[in-house]
N, C-alpha and C positions, 0 to 999 in steps of 0.2 A: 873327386869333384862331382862325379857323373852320379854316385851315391849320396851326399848332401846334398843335390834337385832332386834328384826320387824321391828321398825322405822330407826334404821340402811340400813337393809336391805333395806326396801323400799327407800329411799333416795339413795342409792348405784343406783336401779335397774333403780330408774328415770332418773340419771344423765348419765347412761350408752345409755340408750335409750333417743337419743336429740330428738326430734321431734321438727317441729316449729309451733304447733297448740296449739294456746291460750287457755285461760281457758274459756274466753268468748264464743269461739267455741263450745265449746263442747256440744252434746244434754245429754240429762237426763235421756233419757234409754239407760242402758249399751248396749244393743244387737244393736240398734240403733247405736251408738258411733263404736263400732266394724266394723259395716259395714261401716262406713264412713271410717275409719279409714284403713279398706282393701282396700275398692276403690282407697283412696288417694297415696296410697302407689304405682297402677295401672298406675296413672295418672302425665303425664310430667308437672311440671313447664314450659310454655312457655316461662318465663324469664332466667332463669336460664338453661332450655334445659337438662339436666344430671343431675337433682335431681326429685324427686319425688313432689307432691303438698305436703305431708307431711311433707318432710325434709326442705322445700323452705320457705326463709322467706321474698320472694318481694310479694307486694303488692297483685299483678295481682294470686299469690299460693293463700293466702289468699280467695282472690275473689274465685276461683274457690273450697276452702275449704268449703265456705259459702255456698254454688250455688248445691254441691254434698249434704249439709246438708238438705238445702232444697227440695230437690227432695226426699232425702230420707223417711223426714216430709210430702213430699204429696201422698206419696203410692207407689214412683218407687221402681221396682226392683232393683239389681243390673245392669244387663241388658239395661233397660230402661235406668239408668242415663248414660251411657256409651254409649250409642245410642245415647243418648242427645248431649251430649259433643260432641263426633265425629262428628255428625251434625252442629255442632254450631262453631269447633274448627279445623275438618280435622281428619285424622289418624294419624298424628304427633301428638297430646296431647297424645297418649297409649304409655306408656314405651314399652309394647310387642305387636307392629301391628297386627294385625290382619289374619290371613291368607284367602287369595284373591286376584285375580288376579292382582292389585295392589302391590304387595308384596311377592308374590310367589320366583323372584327371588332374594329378601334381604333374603328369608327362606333360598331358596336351595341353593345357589353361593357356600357358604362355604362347605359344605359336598361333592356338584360338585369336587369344587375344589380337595378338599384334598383325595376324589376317584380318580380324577385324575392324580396325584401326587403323590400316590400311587401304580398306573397300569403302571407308567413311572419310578420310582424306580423299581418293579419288574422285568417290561421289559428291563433295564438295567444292574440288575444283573446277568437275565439269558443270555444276551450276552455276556455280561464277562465270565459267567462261559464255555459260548458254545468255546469266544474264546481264553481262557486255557486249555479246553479240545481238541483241535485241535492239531491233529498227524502231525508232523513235520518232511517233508519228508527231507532226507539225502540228502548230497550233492553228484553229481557224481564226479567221479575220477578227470575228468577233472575241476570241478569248485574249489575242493581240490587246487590242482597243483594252479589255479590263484590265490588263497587266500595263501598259501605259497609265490608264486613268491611275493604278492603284499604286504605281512608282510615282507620277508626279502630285499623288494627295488630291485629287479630283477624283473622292470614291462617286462613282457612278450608283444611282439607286437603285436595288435591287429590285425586279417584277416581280417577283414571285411572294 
């Protein structure tokens, strides 16, 4: 019974997690397998552009499935094979660029932004508030008297 839940389980957790890496892919040392596996998650499908090489099932994912395996098989780092790719690929293959002069303002735009969009909300609250708080001076006797005259239709003639 306790082996029909495990295998339950396990088939639950496989199917929950799609991945599009073959079985043929895959290397032989887990920790190996791991690390491809973190990379790939790193790394854009050129095809597809908004998935990962691991979720991507065109060809060209693939390719680069094989390519990250391989490096990893000849002693790269993680580092290294990321170094590779962007070398070979641009800084668009990295889901999360790089930070570098290159890309400094896709980092900061947004935070700019919404600072400042912020400091302009603020600054317009306290002018509303400064002007509701503004003393509103009385009318004089005489501006009385025209607003009377000019509510009951006895416009008064103007001097000037």
């Amino acid at each position: 019974m306790k082996r029909a839940l495990l295998a339950l389980a396990m088939v639950v957790m496989a199917a929950t997690t799609a991945h599009a890496v073959l079985p043929d892919e895959m290397m032989r040392d887990p920790a190996k397998e791991a690390r491809a596996r973190n990379l790939s998650r790193e790394l854009r499908c050129m095809v597809c552009q908004n998935q990962s090489i691991d979720d991507s099932e065109a060809p060209l994912a693939r390719d680069l499935r094989l390519l990250v395996r391989e490096r990893i098989a000849a002693g790269d780092s993680d580092a290294q094979v990321l170094d590779f790719l962007v070398a070979r690929y641009g800084e668009f293959v990295l889901l999360k660029p790089r930070l570098n002069s290159h890309t400094w303002l896709l980092w900061f735009l947004t935070p700019l932004a919404l600072s400042a969009g912020g400091i302009a909300l603020w600054i317009q609250s306290r002018q509303r508030a400064e002007g509701a708080s503004k003393v509103v001076t009385p009318l004089s006797a005489e501006e009385e008297a025209k607003v009377a005259a000019l509510m009951s239709g006895d416009a008064p003639a103007d001097k000037s």
